[in-house]
C-alpha positions in Angstrom: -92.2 -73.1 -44.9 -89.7 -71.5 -42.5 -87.8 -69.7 -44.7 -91.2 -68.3 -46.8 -92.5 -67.1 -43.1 -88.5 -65.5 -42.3 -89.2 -63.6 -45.8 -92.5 -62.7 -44.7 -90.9 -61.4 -41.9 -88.0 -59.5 -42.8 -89.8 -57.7 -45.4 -92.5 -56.2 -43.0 -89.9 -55.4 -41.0 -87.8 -54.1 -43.5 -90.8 -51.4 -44.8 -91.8 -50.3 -41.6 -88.4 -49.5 -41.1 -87.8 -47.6 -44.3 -91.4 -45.9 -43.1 -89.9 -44.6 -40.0 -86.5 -43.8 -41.9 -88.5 -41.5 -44.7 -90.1 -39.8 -41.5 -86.8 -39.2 -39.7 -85.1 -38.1 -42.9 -87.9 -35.3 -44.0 -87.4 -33.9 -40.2 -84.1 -32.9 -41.5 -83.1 -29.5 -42.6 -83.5 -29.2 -46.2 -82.0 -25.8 -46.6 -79.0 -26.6 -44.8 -75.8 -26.1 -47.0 -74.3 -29.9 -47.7 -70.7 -30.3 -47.8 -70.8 -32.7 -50.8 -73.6 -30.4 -52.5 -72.2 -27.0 -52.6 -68.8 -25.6 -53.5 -66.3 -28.2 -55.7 -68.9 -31.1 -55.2 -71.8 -29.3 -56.8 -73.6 -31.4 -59.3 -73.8 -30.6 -63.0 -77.3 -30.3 -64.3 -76.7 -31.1 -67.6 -74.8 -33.9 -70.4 -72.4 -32.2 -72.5 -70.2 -33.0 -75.5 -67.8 -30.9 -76.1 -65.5 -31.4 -79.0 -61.6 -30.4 -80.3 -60.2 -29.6 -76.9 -57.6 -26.9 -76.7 -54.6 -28.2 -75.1 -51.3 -27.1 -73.8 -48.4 -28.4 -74.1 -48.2 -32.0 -76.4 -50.0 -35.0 -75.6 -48.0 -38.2 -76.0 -48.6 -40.0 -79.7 -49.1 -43.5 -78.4 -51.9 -42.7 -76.6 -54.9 -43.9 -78.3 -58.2 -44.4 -76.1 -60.1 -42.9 -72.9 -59.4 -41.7 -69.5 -63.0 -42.1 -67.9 -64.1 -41.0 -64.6 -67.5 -42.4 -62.5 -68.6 -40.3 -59.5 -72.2 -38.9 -57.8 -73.9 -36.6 -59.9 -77.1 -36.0 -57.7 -80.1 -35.2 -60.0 -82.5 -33.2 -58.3 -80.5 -33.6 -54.8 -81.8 -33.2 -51.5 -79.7 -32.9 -48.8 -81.6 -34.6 -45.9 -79.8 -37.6 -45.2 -77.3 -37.2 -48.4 -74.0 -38.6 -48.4 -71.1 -38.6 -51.2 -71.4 -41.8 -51.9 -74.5 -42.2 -53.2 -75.2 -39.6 -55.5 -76.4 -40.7 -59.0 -73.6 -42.0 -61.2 -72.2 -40.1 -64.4 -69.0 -40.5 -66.0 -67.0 -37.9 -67.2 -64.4 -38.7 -70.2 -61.8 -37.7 -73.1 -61.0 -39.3 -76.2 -57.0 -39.2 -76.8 -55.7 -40.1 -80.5 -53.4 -38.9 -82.4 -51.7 -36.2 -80.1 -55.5 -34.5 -79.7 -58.5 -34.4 -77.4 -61.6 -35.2 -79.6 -63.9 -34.9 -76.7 -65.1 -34.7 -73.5 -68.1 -36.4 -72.4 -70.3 -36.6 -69.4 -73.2 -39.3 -69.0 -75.1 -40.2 -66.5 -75.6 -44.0 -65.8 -79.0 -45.0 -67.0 -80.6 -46.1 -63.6 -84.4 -47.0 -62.9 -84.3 -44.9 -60.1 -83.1 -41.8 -62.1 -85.7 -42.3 -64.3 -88.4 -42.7 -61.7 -87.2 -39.3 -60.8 -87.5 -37.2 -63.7 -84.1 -38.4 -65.2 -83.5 -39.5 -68.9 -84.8 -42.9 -69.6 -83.6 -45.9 -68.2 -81.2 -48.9 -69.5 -82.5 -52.2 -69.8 -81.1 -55.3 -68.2 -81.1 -57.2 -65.1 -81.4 -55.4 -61.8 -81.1 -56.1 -58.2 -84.4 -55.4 -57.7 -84.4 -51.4 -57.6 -80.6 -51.3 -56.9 -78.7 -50.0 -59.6 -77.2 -47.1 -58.7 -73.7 -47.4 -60.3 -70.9 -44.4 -59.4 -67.9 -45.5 -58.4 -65.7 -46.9 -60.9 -65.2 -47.8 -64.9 -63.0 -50.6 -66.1 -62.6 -52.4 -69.1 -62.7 -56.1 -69.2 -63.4 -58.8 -72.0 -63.7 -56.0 -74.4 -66.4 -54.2 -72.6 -66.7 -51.0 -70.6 -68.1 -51.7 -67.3 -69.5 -48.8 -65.0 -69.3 -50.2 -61.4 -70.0 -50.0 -57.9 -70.6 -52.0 -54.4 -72.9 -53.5 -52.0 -75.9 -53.5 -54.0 -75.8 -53.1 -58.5 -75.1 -54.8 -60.8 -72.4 -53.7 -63.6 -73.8 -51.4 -66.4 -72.3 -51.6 -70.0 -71.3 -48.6 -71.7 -70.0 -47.9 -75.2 -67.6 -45.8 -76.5 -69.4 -42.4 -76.2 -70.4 -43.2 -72.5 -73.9 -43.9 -73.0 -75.2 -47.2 -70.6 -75.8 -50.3 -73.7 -77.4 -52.4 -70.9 -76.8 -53.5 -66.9 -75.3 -57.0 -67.2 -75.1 -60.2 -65.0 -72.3 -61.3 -67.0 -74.5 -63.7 -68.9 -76.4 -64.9 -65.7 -73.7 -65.8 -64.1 -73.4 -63.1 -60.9 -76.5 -63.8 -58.8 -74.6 -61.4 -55.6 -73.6 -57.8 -55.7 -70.7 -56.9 -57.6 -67.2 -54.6 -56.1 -66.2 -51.0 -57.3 -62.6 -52.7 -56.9 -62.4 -56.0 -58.9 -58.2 -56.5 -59.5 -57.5 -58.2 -62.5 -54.4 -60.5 -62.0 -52.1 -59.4 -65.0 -51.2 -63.4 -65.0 -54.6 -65.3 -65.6 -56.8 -62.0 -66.9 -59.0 -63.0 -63.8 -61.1 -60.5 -62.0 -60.9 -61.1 -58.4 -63.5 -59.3 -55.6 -64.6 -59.2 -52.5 -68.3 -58.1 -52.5 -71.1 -57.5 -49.9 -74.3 -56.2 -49.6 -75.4 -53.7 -47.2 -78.5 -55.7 -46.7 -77.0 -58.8 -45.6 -75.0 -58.9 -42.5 -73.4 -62.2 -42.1 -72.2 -62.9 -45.6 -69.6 -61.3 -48.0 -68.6 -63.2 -51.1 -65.3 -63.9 -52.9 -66.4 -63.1 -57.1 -64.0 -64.4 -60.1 -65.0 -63.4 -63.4 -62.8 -65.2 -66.2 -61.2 -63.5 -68.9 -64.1 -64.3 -71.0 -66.3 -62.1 -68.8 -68.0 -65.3 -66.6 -68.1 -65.7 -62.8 -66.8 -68.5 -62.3 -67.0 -68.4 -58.5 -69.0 -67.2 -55.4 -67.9 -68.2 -52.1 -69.7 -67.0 -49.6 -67.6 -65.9 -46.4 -69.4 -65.6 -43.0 -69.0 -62.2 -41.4 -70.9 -60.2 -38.5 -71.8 -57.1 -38.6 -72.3 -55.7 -42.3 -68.6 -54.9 -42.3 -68.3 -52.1 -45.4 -65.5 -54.0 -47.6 -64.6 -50.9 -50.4 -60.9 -52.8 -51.2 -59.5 -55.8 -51.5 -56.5 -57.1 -52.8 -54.8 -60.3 -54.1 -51.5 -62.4 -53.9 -50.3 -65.2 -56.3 -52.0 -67.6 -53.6 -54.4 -65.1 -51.5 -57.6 -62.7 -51.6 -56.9 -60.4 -48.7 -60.2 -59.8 -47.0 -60.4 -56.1 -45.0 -62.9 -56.8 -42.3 -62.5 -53.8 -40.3 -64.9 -51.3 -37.7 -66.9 -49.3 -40.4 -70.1 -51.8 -40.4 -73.8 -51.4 -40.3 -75.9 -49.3 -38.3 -79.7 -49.8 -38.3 -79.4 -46.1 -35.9 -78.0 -44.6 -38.6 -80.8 -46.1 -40.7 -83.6 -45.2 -38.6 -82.6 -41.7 -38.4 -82.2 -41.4 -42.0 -79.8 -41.3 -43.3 -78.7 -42.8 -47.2 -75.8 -44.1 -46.5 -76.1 -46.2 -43.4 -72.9 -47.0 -41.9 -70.6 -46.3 -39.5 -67.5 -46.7 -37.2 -68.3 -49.6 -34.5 -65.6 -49.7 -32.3 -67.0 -53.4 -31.0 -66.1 -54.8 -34.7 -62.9 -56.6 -34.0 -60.4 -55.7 -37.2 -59.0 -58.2 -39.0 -57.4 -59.2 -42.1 -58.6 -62.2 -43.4 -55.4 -64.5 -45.9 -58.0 -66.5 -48.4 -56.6 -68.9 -50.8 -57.5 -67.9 -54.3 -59.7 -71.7 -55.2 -60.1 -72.2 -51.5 -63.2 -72.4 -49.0 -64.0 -69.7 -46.4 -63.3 -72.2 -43.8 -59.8 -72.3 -45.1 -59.5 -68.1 -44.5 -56.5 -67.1 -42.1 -57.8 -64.7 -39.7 -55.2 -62.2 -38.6 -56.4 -59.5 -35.5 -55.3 -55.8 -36.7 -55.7 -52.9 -34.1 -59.2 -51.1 -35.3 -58.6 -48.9 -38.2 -60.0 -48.4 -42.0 -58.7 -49.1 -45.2 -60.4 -47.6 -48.5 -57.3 -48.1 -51.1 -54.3 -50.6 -51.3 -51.5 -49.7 -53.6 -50.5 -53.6 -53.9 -49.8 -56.6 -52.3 -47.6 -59.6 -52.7 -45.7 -62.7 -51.0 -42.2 -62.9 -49.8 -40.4 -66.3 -50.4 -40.8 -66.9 -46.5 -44.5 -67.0 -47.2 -45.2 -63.5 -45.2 -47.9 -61.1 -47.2 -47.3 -57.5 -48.2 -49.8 -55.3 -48.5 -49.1 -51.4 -49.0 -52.5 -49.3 -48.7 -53.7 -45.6 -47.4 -54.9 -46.1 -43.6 -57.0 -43.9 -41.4 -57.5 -44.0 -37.6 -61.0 -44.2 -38.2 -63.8 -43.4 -40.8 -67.5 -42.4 -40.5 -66.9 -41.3 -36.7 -67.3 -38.1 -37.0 -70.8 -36.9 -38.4 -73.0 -38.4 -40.9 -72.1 -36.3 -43.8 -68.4 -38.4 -43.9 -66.1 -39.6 -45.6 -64.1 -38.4 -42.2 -61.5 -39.3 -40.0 -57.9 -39.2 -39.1 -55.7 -40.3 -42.3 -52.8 -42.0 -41.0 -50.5 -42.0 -44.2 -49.2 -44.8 -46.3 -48.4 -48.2 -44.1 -46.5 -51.4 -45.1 -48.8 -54.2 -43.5 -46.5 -57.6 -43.2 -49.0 -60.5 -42.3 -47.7 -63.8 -41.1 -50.3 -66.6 -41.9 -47.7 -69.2 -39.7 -48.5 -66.6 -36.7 -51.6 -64.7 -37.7 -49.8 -61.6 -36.8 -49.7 -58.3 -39.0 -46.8 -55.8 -38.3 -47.8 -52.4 -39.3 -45.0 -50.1 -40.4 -45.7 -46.2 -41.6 -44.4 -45.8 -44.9 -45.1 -42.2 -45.3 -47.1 -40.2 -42.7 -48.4 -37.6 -45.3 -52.6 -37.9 -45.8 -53.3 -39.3 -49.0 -55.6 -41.4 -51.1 -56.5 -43.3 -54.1 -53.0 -45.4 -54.3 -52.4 -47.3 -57.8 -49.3 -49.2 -58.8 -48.7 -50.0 -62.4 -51.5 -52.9 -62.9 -49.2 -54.9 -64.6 -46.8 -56.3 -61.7 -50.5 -56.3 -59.2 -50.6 -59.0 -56.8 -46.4 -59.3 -57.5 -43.2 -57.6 -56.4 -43.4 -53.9 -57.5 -41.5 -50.9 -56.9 -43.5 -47.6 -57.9 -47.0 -46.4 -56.7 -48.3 -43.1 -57.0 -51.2 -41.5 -55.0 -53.0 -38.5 -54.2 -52.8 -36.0 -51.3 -55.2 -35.3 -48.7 -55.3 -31.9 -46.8 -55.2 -31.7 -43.2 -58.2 -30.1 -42.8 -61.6 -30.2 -45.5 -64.7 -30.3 -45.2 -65.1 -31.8 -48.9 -62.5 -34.6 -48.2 -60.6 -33.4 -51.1 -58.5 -30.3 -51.2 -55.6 -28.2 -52.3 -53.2 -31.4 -52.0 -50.1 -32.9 -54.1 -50.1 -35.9 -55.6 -46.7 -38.5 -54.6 -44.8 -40.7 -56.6 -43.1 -43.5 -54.5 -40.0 -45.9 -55.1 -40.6 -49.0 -52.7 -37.1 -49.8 -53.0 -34.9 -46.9 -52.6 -37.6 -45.0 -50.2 -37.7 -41.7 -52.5 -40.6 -39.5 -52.7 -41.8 -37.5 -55.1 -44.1 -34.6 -55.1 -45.8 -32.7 -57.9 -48.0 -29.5 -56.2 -50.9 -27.9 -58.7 -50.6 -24.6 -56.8 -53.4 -22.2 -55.1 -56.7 -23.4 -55.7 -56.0 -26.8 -57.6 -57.9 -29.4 -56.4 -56.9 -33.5 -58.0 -58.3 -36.1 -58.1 -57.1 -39.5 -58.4 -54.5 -40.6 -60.9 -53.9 -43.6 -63.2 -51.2 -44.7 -64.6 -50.8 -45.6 -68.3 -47.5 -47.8 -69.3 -45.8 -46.3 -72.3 -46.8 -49.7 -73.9 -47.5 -53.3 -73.3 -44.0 -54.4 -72.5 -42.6 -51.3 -71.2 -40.5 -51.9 -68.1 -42.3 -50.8 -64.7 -43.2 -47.4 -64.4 -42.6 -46.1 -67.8 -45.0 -44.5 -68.8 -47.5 -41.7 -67.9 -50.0 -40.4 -64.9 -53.3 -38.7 -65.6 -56.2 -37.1 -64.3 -58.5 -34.2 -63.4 -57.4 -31.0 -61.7 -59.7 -28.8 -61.0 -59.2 -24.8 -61.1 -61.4 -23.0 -58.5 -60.4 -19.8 -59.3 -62.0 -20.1 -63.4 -64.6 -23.4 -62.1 -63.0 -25.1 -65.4 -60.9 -28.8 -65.0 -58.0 -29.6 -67.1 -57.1 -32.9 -67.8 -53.1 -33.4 -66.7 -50.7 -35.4 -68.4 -47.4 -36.2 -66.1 -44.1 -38.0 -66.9 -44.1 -40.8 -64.5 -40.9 -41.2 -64.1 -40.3 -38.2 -62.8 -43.9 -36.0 -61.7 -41.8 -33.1 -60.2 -41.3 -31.6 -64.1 -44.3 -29.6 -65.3 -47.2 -31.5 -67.5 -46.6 -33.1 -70.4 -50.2 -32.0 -71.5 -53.3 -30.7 -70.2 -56.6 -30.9 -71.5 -58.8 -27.7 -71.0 -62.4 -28.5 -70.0 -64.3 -25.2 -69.8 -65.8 -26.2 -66.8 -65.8 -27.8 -63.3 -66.0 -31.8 -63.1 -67.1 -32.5 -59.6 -64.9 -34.6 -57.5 -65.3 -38.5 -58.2 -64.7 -41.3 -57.5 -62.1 -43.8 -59.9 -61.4 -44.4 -63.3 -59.1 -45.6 -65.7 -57.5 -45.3 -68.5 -59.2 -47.7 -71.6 -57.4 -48.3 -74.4 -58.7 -48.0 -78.1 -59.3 -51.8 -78.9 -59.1 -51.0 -82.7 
């Protein structure tokens, strides 16, 4: 009986307070100009397919699949209480074979809330209740083409041509939200995330889905304040949990805005050492001074048993203004964390602003050496800018830098190895570019070995694909 009247309870509460939210938010200015609605970050209002792609240079033969993109697509947006990160979801994609682009692609993800609002028809499959907004990343896994997000959807399936098959509970088996950063362990096939769900506050969850596309575990993790967990990352013998200061805020809530959470300079940071089959009791606990992480670039054990995790960092995040992401990048750090002495010695690896760090999967949650990333400039109002991208080598300390020129803008970029048993780092880099002189994107093909020559390939998309979020590329399975 308690726990029907604590239901009872929270969802009165729960409505009056998305009553007095909805009358906060329509206070707003909706003529106002929205830095994540206008200029680079202006929505498409259409799904196109465009075929044959004119392309300079020469794409490399092997390649034989799809780089695929997921980011907000607003339909219809208003900008009262509007934030980046939870526009509607649409993937933008080429099909690579045979040293040609067959197509580009943009879908949007088949939501019940697009539909409700005038969008095209929803997917079936299980939902969260209303929660399935899905925009933030699409991976393959078991054979299937997952579009994904955090803190509230589930997955939705998509075929080849990008349109959303179905939203899926992997059989059932997830009964909690699900990550936009699952890592698979290139050893066991095993996707490993730490997931939480803005409406809970004392609870995030440690999800592994099999190879066979199962969860085979949810352990819950006790937590205070709604910490906003976007990463995580994984060791042959720990899930690293990023509890840090960006948590939620029923203010932010009440006033309105969509996206309600912020930097809470009472959150203690910490970085929590989990054993991969282990209970949350087990966790190591290790205090960091406050900061944010969105990315890691990898992590693994020395023989003395010490951690290493190499991510993007920033000062803070969400601190300055709801409209965010903002904050003060701090570069690329080296993170050593001791589980004997639950200390974490922070090291600046590079003090350049960037983003969006991936390794080559293959050696993820081991000893690596290469990691690329992508440039942040000092100042935007959009978060993303006229930036380079950077190639590092962990061992010898080089850097290198490929720079698009006047009035690129990149996004993140993948890496592809060359093929399945190519040594590490052979291979190639990829992804959007966007011109903002001709508002047209080219898809760009590096060496990444060495990202300082010009493209390999690019891939001319006559028009502009706004700034998202991740993607990857998915290999032809036959």
């Amino acid at each position: 009986m308690a726990s029907m009247v604590e239901t009872a309870i929270r969802s009165v509460v729960t409505k009056g307070v998305t009553a007095v939210a909805g009358i906060n938010r329509a206070r707003q200015d909706k003529g106002r100009e929205h830095p994540f609605l206008t200029g680079i970050h202006a929505p498409l209002h259409d799904e196109r397919t465009i075929e044959n792609l004119a392309v300079t240079g020469t794409i490399p033969p092997e390649l034989d699949g799809r780089y695929v993109r997921n980011g907000p697509n607003p339909f219809n947006p208003d900008p009262r209480g509007h934030h980046w990160f939870i526009g509607d979801g649409m993937v933008h994609g080429v099909r690579i074979k045979d040293g040609k682009a067959l197509w580009y692609r943009n879908r949007y993800i088949r939501s019940l809330d697009l539909e409700h609002r005038g969008g095209p028809k929803a997917a079936p499959g299980p939902r969260r209740g209303r929660r399935d907004l899905v925009n933030t990343n699409v991976i393959q896994h078991n054979g299937e083409i997952l579009a994904i997000v955090e803190a509230g959807s589930f997955p939705a399936r998509l075929d080849g041509n990008l349109e959303t098959l179905a939203y899926t509970d992997f059989g059932g088996t997830l009964t909690v939200p699900f990550s936009a950063h699952p890592h698979e362990d290139p050893n066991t096939g095993e996707l490993n995330a730490i997931v939480y769900d803005g409406m809970t506050q004392d609870t995030v969850w440690h999800v592994v889905v099999s190879p066979e596309g199962k969860v085979t575990r949810q352990e819950p993790i006790p937590v205070q304040d709604g910490p906003s967990i976007h990463e995580c990352s994984i060791t042959q013998s720990y899930v690293l949990v990023f509890d840090l200061p960006v948590t939620f805020s029923m203010g932010a809530l009440v006033a309105g805005q969509q996206f309600p959470f912020a930097w809470n300079p009472r959150h203690q940071a910490r970085v929590g050492l989990l054993p991969r089959t282990g209970r949350a009791d087990e966790i190591v606990w290790c205090d960091v001074d406050p900061c944010y992480v969105f990315h890691v670039s990898n992590s693994f054990e020395r023989e003395d048993g010490v951690v290493v995790c190499d991510m993007s960092v920033h000062e803070t995040m969400f601190a300055g203004g709801a409209d965010g992401p903002n904050g003060t990048p701090l570069g690329m750090e080296r993170w050593l964390i001791d589980p004997r002495t639950r200390k974490v010695e922070r090291t600046t690896v590079d003090a350049a602003p960037q983003e969006f760090h991936r390794p080559d999967e293959r050696y993820f949650g081991q000893p690596y050496r290469y990691a690329w990333s992508l440039g942040l400039p000092q100042d935007s109002n959009g978060f993303l800018g006229e930036a380079p991208i950077y190639r590092y080598d962990m061992q010898t300390g080089e850097r290198q830098v490929h720079d698009f020129g006047p009035g690129k803008v990149a996004g993140e970029f993948v890496f592809v190895p060359r093929s399945a048993d190519a040594p590490e780092g052979d291979g190639w880099i990829m992804g959007y570019v966007i011109d903002t002189v001709s508002d047209t994107t080219d898809l760009v093909i590096l060496d990444a070995a060495d990202i300082t020559r010009e493209p390999l390939a690019r891939v001319h998309i006559p028009h502009r694909i706004p700034p998202g979020f991740h993607g990857n590329w998915l290999p032809d399975a036959g």
